[in-house]
N, C-alpha and C positions, 0 to 999 in steps of 0.2 A: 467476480468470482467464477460467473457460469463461461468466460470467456475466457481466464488467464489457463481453466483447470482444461480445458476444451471438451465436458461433459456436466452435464445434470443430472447427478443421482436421486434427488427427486426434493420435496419438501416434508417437515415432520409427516403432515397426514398421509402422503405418499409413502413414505418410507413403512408407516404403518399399517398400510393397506395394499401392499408389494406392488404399485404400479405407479405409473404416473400419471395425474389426472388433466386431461388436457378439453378444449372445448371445440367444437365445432361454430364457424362463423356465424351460423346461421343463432346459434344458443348464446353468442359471446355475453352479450348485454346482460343476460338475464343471469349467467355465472358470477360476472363483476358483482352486478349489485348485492346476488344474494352470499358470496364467500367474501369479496374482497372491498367492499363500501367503506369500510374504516380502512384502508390501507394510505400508508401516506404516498407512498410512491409506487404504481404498477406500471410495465414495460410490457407492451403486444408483443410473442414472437410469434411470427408466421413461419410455419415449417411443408419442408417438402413432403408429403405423408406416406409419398411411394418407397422414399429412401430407407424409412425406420420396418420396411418389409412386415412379414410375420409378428415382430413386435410389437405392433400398432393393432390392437381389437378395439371393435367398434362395439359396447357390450351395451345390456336392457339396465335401465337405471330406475329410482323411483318416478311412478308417472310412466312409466312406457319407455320414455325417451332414449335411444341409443347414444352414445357417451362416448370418444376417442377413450383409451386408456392404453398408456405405453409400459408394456413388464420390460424392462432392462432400461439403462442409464440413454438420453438423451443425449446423441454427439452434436458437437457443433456442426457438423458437417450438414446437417438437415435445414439447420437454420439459413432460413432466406431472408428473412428480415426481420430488426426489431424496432420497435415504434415508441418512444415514452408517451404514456397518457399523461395528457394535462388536464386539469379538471375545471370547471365551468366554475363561474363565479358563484354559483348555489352547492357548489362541494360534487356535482356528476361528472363522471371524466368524460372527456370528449373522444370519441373513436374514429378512425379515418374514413374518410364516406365511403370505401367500398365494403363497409361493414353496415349488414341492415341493422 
């Protein structure tokens, strides 16, 4: 879909929160587990961060923690890569090792 349309307008809770919620490498693990653990299928995309300009804030979340979040639709144009997660025989998805 995110590839025939060449944008992502975001997901339900995106759409509802006017942004897109995105994670930095360093938080990826701890995002997965805690929104997307029951998901049957999740796909990594790595994006260029410079490309999405102004669009891209880096804002304070719960915890302190600073948060990627994208206001306007996501072009494919950013995207550098995307990776399917496969998940470990215990249900954990596996992440590519340049992911701490």
């Amino acid at each position: 879909m995110f590839r025939d349309s060449g944008v992502f307008e975001g997901s339900p809770d995106d759409l509802r929160n006017g942004f897109v919620h995105l994670s930095g490498a360093a938080r990826l693990r701890k995002t997965v587990e805690k929104h997307f653990a029951g998901a049957a299928e999740l796909v990594l995309v790595a994006l260029d961060a410079a490309s999405l300009g102004a669009s891209l804030r880096w804002e304070v979340s719960r915890g302190g923690a600073k948060f990627p979040h994208l206001y306007g639709s996501l072009p494919m144009g950013a995207v550098r890569g995307i990776t399917p997660l496969r998940r470990e025989s215990d249900g954990i998805f596996l992440f590519p090792p340049e992911i701490p």
